[in-house]
C-alpha positions in Angstrom: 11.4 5.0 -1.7 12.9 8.6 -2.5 16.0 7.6 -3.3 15.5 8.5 -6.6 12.7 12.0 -6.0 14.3 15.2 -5.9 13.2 18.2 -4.1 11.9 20.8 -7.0 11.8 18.2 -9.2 8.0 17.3 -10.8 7.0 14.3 -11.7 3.7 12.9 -13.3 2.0 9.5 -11.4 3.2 7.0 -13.9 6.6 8.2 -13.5 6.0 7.5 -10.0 4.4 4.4 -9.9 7.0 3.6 -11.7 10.1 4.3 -9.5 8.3 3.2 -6.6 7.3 -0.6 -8.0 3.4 0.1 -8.5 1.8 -1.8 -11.6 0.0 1.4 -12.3 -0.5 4.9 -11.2 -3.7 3.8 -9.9 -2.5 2.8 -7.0 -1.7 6.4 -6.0 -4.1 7.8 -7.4 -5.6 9.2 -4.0 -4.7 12.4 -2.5 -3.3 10.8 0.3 -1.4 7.7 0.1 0.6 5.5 2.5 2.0 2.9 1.0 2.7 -0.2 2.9 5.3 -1.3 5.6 6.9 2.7 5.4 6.5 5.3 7.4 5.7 7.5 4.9 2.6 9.7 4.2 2.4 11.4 0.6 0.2 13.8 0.0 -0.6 14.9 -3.7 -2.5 18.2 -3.8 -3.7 19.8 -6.9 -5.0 23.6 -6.2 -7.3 23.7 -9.5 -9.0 20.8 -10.1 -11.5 19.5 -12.5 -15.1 20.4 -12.4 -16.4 16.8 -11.4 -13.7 16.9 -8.3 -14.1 17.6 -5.0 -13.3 21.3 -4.7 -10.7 21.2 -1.5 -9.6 24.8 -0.4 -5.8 23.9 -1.0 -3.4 26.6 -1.5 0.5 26.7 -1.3 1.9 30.0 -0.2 5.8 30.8 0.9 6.0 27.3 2.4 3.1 26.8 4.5 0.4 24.4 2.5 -3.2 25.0 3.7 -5.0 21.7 2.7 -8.3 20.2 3.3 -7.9 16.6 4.6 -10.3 13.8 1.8 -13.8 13.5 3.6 -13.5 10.4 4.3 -10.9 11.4 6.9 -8.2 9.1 5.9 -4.9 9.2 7.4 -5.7 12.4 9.5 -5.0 10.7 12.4 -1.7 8.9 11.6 -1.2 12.8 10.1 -1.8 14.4 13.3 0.7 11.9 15.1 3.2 11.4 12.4 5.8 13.6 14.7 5.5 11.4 17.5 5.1 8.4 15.9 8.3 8.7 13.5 5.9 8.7 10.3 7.1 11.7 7.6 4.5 13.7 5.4 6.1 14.1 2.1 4.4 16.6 -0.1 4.0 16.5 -4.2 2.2 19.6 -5.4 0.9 21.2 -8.5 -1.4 24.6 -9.7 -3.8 22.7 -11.8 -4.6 19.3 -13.0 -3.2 17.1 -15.7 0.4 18.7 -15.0 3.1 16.9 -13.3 3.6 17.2 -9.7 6.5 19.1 -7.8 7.8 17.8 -5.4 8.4 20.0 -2.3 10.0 17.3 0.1 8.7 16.6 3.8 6.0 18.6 5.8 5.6 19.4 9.5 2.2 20.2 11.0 1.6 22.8 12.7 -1.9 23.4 13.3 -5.0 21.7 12.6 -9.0 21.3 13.3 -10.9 18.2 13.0 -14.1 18.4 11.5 -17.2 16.1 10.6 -19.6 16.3 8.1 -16.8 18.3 6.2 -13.3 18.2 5.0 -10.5 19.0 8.1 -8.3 21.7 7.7 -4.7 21.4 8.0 -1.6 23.9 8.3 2.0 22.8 7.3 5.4 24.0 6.8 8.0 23.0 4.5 11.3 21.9 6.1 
């Protein structure tokens, strides 16, 4: 699946729909994706995003990604266990909407709080 994605690298959605098999980029469209039979876990995270969006507190700063989790809590679990359970968090990233995404390659977590009623917050580094 990232065979052909290159750290540093951006890429916009069709381009990755494409390379990945997807009939459109709808299908990752999400900020969190995890396509089927992998172990993978991809985030996309946009830091300014359009009006109408959800306004997550998402920031990348010297390789540590401080992201809000969707709120319908998806994935955070599978997230939260991804180092035991062999599952890698792959991270595409990008200042502001409409541009392509860079990608940054895989994430470890390093902290985290679970919340409801409200997005979770999440700490990660870049390895």
């Amino acid at each position: 699946m990232f065979n052909k994605i290159y750290k540093s690298s951006s890429y916009s959605r069709p381009q990755l729909a494409e390379l990945w098999g997807y009939a459109s980029f709808h299908a990752i469209a999400r900020g969190v994706i995890t396509p089927k039979n992998t172990n993978k876990i991809i985030l996309f995270v946009t830091e300014e995003k359009q009006s109408f969006q959800a306004q997550y507190q998402d920031r990348l700063c010297e390789g540590v990604l401080f992201w809000e989790g969707p709120t319908d809590h998806f994935a955070e679990q599978r997230i939260i266990d991804a180092a035991t359970s062999g599952d890698e968090i792959h991270l595409f990233h990008r200042e502001r909407h409409h541009s392509d995404f860079t990608y940054f390659g895989l994430l470890a977590l390093t902290s985290y709080q679970l919340q409801t009623g409200k997005p979770s917050s999440f700490v990660f580094q870049i390895i």
